[in-house]
N, CA, C and O atoms as a printed pandas DataFrame, in Angstrom:
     atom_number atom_name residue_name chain_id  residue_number  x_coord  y_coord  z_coord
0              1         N          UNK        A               1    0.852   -1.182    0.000
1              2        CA          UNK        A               1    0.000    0.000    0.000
2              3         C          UNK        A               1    0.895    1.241    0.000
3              4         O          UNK        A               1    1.793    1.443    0.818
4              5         N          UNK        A               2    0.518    2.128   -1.105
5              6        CA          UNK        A               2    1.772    3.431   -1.298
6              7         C          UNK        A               2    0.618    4.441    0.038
7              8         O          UNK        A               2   -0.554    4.420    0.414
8              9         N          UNK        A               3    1.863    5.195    0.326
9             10        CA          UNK        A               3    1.218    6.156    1.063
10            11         C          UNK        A               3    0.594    7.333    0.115
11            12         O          UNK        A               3   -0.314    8.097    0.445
12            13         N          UNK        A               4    1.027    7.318   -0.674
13            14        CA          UNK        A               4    0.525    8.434   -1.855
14            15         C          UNK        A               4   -0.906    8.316   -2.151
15            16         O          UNK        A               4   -1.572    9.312   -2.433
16            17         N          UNK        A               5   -1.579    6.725   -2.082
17            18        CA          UNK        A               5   -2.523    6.434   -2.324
18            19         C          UNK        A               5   -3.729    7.232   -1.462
19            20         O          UNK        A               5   -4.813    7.707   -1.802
20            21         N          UNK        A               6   -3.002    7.144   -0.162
21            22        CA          UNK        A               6   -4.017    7.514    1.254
22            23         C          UNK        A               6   -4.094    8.846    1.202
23            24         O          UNK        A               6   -4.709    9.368    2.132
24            25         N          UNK        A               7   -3.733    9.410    0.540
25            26        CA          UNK        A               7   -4.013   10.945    0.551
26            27         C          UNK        A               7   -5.499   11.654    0.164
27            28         O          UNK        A               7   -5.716   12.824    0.479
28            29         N          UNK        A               8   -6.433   10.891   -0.499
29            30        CA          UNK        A               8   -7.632   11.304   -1.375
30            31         C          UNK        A               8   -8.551   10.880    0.333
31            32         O          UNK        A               8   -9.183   11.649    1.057
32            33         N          UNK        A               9   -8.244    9.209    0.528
33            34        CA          UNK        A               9   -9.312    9.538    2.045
34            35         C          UNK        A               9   -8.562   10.114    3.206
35            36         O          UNK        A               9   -9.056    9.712    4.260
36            37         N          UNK        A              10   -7.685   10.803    3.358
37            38        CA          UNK        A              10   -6.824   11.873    4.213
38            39         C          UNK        A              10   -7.848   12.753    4.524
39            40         O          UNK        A              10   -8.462   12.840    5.588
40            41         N          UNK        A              11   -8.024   13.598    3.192
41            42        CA          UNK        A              11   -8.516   14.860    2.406
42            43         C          UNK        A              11   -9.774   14.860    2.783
43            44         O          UNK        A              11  -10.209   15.797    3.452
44            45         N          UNK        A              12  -10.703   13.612    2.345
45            46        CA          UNK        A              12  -11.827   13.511    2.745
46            47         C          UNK        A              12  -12.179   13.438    4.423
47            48         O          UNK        A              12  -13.054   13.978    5.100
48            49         N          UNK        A              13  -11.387   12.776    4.656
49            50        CA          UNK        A              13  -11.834   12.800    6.265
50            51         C          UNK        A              13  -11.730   14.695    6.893
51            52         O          UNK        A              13  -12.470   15.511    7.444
52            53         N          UNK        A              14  -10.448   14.626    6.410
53            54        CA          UNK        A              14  -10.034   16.175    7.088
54            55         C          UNK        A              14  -11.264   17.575    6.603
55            56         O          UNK        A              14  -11.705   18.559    7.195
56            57         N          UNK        A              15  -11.415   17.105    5.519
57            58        CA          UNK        A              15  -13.036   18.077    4.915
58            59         C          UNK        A              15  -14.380   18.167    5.796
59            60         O          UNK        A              15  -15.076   19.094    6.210
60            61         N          UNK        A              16  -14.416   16.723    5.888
61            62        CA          UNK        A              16  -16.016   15.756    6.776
62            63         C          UNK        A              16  -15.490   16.302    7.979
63            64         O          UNK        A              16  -16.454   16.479    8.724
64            65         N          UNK        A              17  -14.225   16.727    8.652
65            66        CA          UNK        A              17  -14.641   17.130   10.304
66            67         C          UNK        A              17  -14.611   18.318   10.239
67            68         O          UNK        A              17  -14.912   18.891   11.286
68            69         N          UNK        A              18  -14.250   19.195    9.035
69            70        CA          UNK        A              18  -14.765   20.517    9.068
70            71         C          UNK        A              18  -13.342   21.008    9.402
71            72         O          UNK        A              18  -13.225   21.604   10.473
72            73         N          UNK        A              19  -12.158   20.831    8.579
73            74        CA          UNK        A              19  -11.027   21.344    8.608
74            75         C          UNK        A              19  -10.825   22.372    7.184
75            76         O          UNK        A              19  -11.269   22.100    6.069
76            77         N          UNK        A              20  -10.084   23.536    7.531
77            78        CA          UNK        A              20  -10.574   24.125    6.409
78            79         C          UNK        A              20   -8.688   24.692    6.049
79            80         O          UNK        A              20   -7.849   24.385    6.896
80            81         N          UNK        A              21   -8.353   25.283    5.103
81            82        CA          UNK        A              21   -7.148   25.957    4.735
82            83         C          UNK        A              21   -5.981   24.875    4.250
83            84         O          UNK        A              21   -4.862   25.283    3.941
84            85         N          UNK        A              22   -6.369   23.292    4.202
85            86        CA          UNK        A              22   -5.918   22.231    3.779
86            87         C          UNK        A              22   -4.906   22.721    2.755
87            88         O          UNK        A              22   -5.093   23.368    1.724
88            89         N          UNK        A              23   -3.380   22.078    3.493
89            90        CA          UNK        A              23   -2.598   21.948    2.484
90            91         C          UNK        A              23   -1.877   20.525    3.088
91            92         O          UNK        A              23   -1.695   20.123    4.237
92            93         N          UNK        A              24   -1.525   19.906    1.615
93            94        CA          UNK        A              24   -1.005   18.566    1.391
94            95         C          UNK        A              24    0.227   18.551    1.152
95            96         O          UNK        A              24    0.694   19.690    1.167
96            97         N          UNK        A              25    1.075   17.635    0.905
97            98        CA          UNK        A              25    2.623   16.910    0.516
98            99         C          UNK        A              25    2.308   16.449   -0.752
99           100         O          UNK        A              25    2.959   15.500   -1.190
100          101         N          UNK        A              26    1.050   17.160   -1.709
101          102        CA          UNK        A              26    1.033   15.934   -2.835
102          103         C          UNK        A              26    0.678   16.880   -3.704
103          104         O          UNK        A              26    0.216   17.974   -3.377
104          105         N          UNK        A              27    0.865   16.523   -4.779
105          106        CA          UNK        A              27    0.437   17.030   -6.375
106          107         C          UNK        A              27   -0.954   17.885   -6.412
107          108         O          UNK        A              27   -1.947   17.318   -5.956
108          109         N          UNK        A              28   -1.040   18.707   -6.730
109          110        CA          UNK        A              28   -2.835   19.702   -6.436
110          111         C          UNK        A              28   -2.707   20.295   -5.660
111          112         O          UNK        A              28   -3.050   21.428   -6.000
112          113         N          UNK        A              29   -2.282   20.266   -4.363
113          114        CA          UNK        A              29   -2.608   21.149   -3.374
114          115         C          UNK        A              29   -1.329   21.681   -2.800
115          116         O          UNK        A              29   -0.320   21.046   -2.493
116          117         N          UNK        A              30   -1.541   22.838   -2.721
117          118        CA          UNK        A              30    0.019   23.841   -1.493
118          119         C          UNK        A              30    0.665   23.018   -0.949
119          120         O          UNK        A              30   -0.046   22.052   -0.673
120          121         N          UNK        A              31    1.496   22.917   -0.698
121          122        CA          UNK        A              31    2.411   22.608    0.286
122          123         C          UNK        A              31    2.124   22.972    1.488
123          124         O          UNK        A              31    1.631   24.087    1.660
124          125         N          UNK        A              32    2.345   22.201    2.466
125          126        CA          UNK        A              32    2.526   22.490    3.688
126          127         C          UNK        A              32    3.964   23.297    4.376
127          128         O          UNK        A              32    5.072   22.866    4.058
128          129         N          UNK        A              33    3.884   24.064    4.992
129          130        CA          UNK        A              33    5.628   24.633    5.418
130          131         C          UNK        A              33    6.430   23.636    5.887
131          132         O          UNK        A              33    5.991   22.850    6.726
132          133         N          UNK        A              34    8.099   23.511    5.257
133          134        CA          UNK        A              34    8.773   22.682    6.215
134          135         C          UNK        A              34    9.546   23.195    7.156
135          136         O          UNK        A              34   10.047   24.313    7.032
136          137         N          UNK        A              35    9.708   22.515    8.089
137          138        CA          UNK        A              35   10.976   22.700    8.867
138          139         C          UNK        A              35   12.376   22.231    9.099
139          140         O          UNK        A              35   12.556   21.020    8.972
140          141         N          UNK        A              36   12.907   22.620    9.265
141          142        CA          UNK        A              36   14.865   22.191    9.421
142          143         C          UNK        A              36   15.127   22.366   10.558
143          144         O          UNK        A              36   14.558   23.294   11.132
144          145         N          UNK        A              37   16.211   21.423   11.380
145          146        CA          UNK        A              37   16.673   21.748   12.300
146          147         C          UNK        A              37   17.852   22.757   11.587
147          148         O          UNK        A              37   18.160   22.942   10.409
148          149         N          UNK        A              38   18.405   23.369   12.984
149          150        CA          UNK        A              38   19.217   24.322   12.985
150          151         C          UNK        A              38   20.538   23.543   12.268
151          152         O          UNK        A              38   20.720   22.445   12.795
152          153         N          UNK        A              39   21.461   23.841   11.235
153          154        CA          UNK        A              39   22.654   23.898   10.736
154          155         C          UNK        A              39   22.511   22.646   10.350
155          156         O          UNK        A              39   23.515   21.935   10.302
156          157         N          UNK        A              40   20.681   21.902    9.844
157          158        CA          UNK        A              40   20.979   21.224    9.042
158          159         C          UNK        A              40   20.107   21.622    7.760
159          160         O          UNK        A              40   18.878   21.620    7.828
160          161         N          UNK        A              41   20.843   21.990    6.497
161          162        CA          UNK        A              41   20.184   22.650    5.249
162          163         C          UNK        A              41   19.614   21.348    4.648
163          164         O          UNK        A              41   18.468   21.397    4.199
164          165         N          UNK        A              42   20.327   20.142    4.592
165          166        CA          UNK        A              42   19.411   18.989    3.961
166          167         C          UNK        A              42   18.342   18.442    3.812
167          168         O          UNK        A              42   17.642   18.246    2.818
168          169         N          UNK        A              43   18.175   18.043    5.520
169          170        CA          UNK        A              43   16.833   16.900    5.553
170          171         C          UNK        A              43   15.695   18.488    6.184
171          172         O          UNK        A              43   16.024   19.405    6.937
172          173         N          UNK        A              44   14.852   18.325    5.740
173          174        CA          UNK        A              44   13.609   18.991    6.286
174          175         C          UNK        A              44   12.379   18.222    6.348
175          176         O          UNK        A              44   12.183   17.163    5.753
176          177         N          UNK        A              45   11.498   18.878    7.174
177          178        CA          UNK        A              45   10.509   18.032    7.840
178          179         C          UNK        A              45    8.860   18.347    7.171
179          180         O          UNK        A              45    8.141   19.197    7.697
180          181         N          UNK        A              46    8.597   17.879    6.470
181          182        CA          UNK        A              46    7.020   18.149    5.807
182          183         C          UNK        A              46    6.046   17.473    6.413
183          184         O          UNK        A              46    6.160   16.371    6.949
184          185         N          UNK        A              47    4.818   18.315    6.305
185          186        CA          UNK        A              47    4.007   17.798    7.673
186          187         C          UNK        A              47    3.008   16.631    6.103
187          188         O          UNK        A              47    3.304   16.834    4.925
188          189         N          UNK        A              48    2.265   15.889    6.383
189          190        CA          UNK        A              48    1.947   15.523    5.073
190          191         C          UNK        A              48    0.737   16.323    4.585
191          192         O          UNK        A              48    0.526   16.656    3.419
192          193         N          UNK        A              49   -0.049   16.588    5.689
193          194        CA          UNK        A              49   -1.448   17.639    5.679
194          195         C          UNK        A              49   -1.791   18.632    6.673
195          196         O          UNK        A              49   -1.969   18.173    7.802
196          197         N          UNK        A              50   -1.931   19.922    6.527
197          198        CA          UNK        A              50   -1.912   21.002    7.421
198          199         C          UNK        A              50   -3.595   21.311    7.435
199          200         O          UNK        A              50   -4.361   21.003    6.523
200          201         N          UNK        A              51   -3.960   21.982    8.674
201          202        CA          UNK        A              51   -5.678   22.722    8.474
202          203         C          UNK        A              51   -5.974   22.973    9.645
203          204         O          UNK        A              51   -5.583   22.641   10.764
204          205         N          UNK        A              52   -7.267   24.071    8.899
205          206        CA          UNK        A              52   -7.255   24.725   10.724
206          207         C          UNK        A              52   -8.372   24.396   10.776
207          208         O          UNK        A              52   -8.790   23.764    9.806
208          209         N          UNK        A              53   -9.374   24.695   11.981
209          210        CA          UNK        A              53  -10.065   24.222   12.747
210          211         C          UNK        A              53  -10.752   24.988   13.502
211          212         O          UNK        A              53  -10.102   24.873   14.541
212          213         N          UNK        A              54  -11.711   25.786   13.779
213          214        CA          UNK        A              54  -11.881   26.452   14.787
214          215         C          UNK        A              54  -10.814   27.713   14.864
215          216         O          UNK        A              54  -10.957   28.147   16.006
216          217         N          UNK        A              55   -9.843   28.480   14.209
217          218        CA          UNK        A              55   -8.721   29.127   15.109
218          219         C          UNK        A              55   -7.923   28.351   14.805
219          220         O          UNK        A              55   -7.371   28.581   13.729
220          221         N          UNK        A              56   -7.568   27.335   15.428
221          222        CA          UNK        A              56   -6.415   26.030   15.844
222          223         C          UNK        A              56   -5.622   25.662   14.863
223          224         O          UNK        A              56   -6.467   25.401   14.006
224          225         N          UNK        A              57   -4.032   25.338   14.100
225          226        CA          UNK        A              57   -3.638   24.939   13.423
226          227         C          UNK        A              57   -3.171   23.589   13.659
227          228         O          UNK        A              57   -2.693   23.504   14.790
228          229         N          UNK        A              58   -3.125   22.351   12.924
229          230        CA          UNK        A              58   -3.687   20.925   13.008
230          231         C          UNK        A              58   -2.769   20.237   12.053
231          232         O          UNK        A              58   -2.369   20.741   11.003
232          233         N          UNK        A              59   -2.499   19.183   12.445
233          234        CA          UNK        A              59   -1.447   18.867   11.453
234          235         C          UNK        A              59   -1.460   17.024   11.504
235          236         O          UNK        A              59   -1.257   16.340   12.507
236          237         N          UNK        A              60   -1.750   16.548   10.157
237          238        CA          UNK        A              60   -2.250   15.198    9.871
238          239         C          UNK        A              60   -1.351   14.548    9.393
239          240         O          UNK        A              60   -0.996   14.625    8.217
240          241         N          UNK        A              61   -1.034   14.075    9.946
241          242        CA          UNK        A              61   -0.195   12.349    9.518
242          243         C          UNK        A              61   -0.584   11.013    8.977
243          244         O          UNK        A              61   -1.373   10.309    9.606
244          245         N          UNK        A              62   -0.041   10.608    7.778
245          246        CA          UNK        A              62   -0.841    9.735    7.310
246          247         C          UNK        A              62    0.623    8.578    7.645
247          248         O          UNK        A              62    1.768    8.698    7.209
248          249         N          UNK        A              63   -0.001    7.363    8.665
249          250        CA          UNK        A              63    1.117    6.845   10.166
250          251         C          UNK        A              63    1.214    5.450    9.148
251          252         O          UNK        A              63    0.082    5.015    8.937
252          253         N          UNK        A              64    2.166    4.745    8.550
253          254        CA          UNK        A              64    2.417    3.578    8.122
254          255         C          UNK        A              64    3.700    3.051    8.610
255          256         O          UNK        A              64    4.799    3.578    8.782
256          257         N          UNK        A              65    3.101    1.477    8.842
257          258        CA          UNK        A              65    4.896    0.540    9.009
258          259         C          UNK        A              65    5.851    1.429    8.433
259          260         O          UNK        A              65    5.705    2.039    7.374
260          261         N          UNK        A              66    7.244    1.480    9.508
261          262        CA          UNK        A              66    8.179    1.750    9.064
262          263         C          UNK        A              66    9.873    1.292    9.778
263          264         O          UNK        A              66   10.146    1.282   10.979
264          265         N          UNK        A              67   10.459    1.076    9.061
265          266        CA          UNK        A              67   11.992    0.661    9.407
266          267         C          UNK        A              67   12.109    1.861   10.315
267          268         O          UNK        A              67   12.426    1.801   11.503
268          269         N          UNK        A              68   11.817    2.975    9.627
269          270        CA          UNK        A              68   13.014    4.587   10.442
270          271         C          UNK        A              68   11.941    4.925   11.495
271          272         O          UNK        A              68   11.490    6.041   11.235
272          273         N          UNK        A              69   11.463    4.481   12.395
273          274        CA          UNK        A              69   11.124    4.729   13.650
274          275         C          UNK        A              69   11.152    5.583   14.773
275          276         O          UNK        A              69   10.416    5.764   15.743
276          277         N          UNK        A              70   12.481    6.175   14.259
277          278        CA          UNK        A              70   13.280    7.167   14.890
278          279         C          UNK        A              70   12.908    8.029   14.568
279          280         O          UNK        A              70   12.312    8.757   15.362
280          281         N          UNK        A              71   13.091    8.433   13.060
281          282        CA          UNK        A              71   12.655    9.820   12.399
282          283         C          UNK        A              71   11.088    9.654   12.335
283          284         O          UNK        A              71   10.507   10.711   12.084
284          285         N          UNK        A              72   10.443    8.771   12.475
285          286        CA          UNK        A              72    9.112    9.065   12.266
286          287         C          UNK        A              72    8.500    9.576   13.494
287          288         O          UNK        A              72    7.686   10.498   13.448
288          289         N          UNK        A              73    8.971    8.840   14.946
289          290        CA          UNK        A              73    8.690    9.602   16.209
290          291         C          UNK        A              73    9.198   11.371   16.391
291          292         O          UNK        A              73    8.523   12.354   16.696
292          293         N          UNK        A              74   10.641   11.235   16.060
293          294        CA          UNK        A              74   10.884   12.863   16.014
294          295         C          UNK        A              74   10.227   13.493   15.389
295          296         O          UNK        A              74    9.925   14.594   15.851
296          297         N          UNK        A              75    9.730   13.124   14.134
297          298        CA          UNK        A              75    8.727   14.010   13.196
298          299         C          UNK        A              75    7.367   14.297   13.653
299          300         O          UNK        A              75    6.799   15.368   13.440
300          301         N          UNK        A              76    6.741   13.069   14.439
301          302        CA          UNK        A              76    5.809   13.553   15.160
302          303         C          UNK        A              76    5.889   14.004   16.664
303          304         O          UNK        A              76    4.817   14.171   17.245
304          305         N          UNK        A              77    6.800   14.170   17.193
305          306        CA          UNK        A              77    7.090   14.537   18.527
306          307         C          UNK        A              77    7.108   16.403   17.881
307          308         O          UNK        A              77    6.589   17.225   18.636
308          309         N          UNK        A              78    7.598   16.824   16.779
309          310        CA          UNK        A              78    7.747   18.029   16.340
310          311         C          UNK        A              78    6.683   18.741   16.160
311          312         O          UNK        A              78    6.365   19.876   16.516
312          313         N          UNK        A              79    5.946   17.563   15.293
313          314        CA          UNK        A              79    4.501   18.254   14.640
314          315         C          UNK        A              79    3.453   18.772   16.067
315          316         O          UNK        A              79    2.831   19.804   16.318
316          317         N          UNK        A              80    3.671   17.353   16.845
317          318        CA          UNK        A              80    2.774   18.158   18.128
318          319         C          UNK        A              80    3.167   18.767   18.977
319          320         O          UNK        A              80    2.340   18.823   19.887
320          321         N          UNK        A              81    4.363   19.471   19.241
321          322        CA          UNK        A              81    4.484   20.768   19.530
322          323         C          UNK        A              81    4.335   21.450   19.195
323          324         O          UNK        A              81    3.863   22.263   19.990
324          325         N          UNK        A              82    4.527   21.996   17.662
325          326        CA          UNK        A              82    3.793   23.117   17.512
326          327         C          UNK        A              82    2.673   23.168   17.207
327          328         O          UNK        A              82    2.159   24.277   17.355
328          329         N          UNK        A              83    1.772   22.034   16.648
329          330        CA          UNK        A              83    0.057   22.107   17.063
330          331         C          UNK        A              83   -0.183   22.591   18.049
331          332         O          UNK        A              83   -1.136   23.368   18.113
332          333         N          UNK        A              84    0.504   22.339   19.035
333          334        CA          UNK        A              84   -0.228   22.553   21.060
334          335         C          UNK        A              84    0.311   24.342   21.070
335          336         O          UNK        A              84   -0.312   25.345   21.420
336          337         N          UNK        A              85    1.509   24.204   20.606
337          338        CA          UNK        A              85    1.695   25.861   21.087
338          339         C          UNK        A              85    0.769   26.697   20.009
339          340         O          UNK        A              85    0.619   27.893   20.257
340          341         N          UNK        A              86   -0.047   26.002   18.486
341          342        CA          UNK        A              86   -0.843   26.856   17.796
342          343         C          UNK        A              86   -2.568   26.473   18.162
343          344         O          UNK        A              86   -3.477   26.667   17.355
344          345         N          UNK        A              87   -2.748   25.912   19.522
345          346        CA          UNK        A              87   -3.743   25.660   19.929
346          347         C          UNK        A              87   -4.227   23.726   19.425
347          348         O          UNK        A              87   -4.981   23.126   20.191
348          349         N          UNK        A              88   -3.911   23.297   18.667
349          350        CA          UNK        A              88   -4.421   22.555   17.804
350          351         C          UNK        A              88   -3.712   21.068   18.176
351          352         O          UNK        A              88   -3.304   20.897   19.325
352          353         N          UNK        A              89   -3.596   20.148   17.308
353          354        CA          UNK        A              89   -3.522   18.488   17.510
354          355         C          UNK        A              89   -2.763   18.034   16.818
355          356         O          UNK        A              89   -2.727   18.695   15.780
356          357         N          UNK        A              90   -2.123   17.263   16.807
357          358        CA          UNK        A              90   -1.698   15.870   15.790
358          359         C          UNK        A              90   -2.373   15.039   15.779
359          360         O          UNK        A              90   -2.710   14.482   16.824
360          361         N          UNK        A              91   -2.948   14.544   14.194
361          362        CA          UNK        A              91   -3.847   13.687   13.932
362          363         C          UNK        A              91   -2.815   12.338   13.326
363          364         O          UNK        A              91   -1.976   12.406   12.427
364          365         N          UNK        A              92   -3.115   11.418   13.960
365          366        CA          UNK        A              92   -2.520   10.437   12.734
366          367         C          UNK        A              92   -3.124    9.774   12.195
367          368         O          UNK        A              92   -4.003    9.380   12.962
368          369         N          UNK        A              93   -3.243    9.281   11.103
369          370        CA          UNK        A              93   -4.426    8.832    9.788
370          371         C          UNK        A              93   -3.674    7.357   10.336
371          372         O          UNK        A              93   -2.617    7.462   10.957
372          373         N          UNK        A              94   -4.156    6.238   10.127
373          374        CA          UNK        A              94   -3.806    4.607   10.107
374          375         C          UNK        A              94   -4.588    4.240    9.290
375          376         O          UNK        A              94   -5.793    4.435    9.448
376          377         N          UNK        A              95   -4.138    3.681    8.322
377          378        CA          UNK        A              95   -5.052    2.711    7.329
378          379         C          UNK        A              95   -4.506    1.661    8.176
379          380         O          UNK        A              95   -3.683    1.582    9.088
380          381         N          UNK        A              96   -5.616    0.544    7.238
381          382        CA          UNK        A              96   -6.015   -0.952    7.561
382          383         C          UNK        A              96   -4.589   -1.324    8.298
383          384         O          UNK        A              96   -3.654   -0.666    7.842
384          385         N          UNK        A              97   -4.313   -2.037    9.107
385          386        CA          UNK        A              97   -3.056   -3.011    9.112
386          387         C          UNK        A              97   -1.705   -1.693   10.128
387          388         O          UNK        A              97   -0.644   -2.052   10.638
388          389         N          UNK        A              98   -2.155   -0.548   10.118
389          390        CA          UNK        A              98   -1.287    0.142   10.736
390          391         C          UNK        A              98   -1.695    0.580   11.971
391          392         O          UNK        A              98   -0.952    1.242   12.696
392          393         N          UNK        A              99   -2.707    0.297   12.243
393          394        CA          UNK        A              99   -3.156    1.604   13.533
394          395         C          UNK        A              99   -2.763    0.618   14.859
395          396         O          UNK        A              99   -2.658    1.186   15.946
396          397         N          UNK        A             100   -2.564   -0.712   14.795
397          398        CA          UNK        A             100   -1.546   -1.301   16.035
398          399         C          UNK        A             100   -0.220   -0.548   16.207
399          400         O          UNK        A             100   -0.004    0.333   17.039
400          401         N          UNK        A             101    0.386   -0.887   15.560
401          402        CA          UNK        A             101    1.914   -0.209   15.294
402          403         C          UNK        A             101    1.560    1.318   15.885
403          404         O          UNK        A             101    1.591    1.650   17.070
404          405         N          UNK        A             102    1.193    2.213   14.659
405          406        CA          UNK        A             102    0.604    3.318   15.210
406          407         C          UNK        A             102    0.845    3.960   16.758
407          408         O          UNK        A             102    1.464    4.879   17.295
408          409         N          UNK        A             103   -0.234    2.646   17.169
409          410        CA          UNK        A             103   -0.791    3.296   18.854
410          411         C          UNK        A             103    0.177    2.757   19.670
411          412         O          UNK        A             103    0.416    3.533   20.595
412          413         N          UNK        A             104    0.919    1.619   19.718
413          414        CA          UNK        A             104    2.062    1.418   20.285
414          415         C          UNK        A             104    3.212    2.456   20.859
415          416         O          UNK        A             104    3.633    2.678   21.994
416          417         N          UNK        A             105    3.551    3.028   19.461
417          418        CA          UNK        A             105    4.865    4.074   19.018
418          419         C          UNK        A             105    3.892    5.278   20.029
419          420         O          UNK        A             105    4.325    5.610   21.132
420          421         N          UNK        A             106    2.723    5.777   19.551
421          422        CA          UNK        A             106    2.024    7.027   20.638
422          423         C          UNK        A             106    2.063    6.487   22.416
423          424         O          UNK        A             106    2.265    7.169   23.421
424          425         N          UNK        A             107    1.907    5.661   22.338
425          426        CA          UNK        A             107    1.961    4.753   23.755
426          427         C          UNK        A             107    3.175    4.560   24.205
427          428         O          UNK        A             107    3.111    4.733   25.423
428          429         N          UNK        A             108    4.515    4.232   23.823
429          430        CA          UNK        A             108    5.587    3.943   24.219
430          431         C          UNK        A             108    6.074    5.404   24.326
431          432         O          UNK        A             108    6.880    5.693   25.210
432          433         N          UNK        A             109    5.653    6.270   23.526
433          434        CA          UNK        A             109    7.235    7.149   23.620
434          435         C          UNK        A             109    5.587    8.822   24.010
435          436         O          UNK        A             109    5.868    9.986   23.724
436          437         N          UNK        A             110    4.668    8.588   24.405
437          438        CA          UNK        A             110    3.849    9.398   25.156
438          439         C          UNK        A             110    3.534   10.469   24.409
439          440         O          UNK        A             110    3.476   11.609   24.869
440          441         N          UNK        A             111    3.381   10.258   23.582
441          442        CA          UNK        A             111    2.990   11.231   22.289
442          443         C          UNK        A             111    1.543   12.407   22.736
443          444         O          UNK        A             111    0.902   12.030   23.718
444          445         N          UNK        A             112    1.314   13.038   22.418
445          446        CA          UNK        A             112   -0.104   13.708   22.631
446          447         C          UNK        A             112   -0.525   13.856   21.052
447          448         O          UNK        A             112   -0.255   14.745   20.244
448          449         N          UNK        A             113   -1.239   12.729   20.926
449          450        CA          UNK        A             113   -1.661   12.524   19.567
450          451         C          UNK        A             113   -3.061   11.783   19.404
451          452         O          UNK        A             113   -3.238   10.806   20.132
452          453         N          UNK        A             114   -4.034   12.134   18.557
453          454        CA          UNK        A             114   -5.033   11.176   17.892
454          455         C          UNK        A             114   -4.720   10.103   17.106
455          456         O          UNK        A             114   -3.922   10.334   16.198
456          457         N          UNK        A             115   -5.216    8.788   17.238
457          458        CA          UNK        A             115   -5.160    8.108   16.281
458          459         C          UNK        A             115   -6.683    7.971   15.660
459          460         O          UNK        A             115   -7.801    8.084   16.164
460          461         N          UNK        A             116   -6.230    7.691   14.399
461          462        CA          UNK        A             116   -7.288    7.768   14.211
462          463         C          UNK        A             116   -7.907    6.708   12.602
463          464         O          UNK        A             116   -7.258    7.021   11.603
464          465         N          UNK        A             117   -8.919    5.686   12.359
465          466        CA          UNK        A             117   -8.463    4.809   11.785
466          467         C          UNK        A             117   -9.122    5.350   10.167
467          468         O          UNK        A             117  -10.148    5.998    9.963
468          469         N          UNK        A             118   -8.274    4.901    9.322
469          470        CA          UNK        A             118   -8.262    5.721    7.680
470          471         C          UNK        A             118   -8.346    4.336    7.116
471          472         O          UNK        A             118   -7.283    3.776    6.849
472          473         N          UNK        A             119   -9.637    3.627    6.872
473          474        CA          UNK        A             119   -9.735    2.740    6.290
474          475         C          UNK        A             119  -11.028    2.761    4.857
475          476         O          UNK        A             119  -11.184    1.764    4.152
């Protein structure tokens, strides 16, 4: 399953709860802003879907198996800080077969995050 695929019911879900200013990581829609750590110009951090809410800026993750574990926790340990300091959440999308894994990784390492299932 490509993650590229999960982007159309991403979109849809994030519409249906009434998220509005939607920007994506994908072909059609804005970009989302990235971030860099300090004095590193290479790797930067793209959120996969941005939107606000009420005020609140919100930031959606679409959460699949992965080897890099590491970077996928730092990436979301990032995203929900600055959701919380812009009022708002980390959502993570789980299709079929991911949302164990998923809730584990939010559970082990204490994430302040939604899961949430994208099937």
């Amino acid at each position: 399953m490509e993650k590229q695929n999960l982007f159309d019911k991403a979109i849809s879900w994030a519409r249906g709860k009434g998220f509005s200013g939607i920007r994506a990581n994908i072909e059609g829609f804005e970009t989302p802003s990235s971030f860099r750590r300090v004095g590193d110009e290479e790797d930067s951090i793209i959120p996969d879907i941005t939107g606000k809410k009420l005020g609140t800026h919100n930031f959606l993750e679409i959460s699949m198996k992965s080897e890099e574990v590491g970077l996928q926790v730092s990436k979301w340990k990032l995203l929900s800080s600055l959701a919380a300091a812009k009022g708002g959440k980390l959502f993570l999308l789980a299709p079929r077969g991911h949302k164990a894994f998923t809730e584990k990784l939010v559970k082990d390492h204490r994430l302040p995050a939604q899961v949430i299932n994208l099937s």
